[in-house]
N, C-alpha and C positions, 0 to 999 in steps of 0.2 A: 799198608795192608790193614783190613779191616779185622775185628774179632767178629765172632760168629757170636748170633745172637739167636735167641730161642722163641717160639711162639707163645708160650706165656710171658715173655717181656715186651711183645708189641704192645704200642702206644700211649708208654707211661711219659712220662712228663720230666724235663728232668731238671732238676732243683740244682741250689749253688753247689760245689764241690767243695768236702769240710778234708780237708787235709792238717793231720796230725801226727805225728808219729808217735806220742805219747799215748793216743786214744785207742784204747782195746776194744777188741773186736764186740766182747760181751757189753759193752757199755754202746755202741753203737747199734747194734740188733738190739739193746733194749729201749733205746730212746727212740729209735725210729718205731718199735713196735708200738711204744706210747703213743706216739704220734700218728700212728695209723690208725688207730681208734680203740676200743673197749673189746670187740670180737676178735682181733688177731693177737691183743695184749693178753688174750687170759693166760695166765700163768704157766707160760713155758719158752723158752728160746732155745739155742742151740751154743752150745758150749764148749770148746777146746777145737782141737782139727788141725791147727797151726800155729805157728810161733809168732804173734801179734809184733814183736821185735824187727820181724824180717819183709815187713810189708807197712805199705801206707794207703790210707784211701784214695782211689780216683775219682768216684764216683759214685754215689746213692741215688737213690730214688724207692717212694715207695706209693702205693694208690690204696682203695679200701680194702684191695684183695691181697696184696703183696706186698714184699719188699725187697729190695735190693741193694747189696753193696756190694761194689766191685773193688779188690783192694789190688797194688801194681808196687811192685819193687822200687826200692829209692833211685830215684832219679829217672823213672819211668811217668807213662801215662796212659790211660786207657787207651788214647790213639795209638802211638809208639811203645809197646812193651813186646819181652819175650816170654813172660810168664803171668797170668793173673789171674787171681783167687776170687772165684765170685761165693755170697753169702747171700741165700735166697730164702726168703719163708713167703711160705703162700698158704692163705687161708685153705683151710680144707673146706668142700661142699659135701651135701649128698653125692653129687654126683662125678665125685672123684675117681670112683673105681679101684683096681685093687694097684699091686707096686709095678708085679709085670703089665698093667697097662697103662700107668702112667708116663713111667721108664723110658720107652718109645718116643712116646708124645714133647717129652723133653726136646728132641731133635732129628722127630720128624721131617720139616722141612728140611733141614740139613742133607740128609739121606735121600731126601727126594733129587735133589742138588746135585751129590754128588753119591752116585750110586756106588762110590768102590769103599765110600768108609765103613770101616767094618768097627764092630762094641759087642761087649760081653760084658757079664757080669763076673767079678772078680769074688765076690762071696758074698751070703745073706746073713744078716743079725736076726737072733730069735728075738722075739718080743718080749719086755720087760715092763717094770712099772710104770716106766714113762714112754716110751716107743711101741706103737703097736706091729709095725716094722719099717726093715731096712736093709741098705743095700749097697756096695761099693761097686760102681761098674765103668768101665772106661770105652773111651772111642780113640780111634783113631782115624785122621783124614790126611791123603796122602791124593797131592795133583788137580787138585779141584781149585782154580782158577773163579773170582780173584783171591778166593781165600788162603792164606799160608797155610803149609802143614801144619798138621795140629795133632797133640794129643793130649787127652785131657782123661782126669781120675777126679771120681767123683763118688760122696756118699750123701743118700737120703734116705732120711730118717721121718717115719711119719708119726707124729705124735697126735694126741686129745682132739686138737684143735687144729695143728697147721700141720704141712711138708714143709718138711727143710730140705736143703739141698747144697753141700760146700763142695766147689768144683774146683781144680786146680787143673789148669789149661796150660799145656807150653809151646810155644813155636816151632814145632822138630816133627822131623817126618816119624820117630819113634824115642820114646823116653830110652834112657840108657838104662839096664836091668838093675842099679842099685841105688840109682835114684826113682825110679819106677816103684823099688819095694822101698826105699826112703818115703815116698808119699802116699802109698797105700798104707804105709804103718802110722804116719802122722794123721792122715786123713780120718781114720777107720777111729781115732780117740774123740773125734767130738759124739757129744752126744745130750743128749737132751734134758735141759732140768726145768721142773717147774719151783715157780715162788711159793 
């Protein structure tokens, strides 16, 4: 089975796989942001959201716009997993538009694919020093061939400079309601600092 993949991650490029289980998540979103250049490093990444302990990286990639790290449970793989954590900052433009129209565009094709998955938005963050907003919202995909069920909880946060975006996706035709509010309450604590 594949994982579902989103139209701002078509055709990045994809670099060696840095597997560590030592390496925390804020030490990887900050060296890839280094690495991505001077306009996506300016002073802010995204911060907490999960327990860096219970995940390992599969997968990174980042281009001048984005970045990506895909993190997959021990003894998984971005191919073969039943749950994984993806960790996305993407440059802001002009022409980003506001959360509710972003939102959407996350997985759009998706939706075009498979007409029955249905997403909501789970609750909105007021704007702060660092967040001009944000957002926990989930989907669910249920029968849509060759994809597995899915459902995934996800928040984005848009700050100065970038969108972030931490999604936690699981193989199950519905999260169970206490692990469902287990990751809405994990998820809903990253949040954004600048250097």
């Amino acid at each position: 089975m594949r994982h579902t993949t989103f139209p701002l991650l078509a055709g990045l490029s994809l670099p060696t796989t840095l597997r560590s289980r030592y390496l925390c998540h804020v030490a990887a979103i900050g060296l890839l942001l280094a690495a991505a250049g001077p306009a996506i490093a300016q002073q802010e990444m995204l911060f907490g959201g999960f327990d860096t302990k219970a995940w390992e990286i599969g997968h990174q990639t980042s281009n001048q716009n984005q970045i990506v790290v895909e993190f997959v449970r021990h003894g998984e793989t971005v191919n073969n997993w039943t749950e994984l954590l993806t960790m996305q900052a993407i440059r802001k433009s002009s022409t980003t538009g506001s959360l509710d129209e972003l939102v959407p565009k996350l997985f759009e094709d998706l939706a075009r694919r498979c007409p029955s998955m249905k997403w909501n938005v789970v609750h909105r963050n007021f704007s702060n020093d660092t967040e001009e907003a944000g957002m926990v919202y989930e989907w669910i995909l249920k029968d849509c061939p060759p994809d597995a069920d899915q459902h995934e909880i996800a928040r984005v946060a848009v700050g100065r400079f970038n969108i972030f975006r931490l999604a936690d996706v699981a193989k199950t035709s519905a999260l169970a309601p206490e692990k469902r509010e287990s990751v809405i309450k994990e998820i809903s604590t990253a949040r954004i600092v600048r250097r």
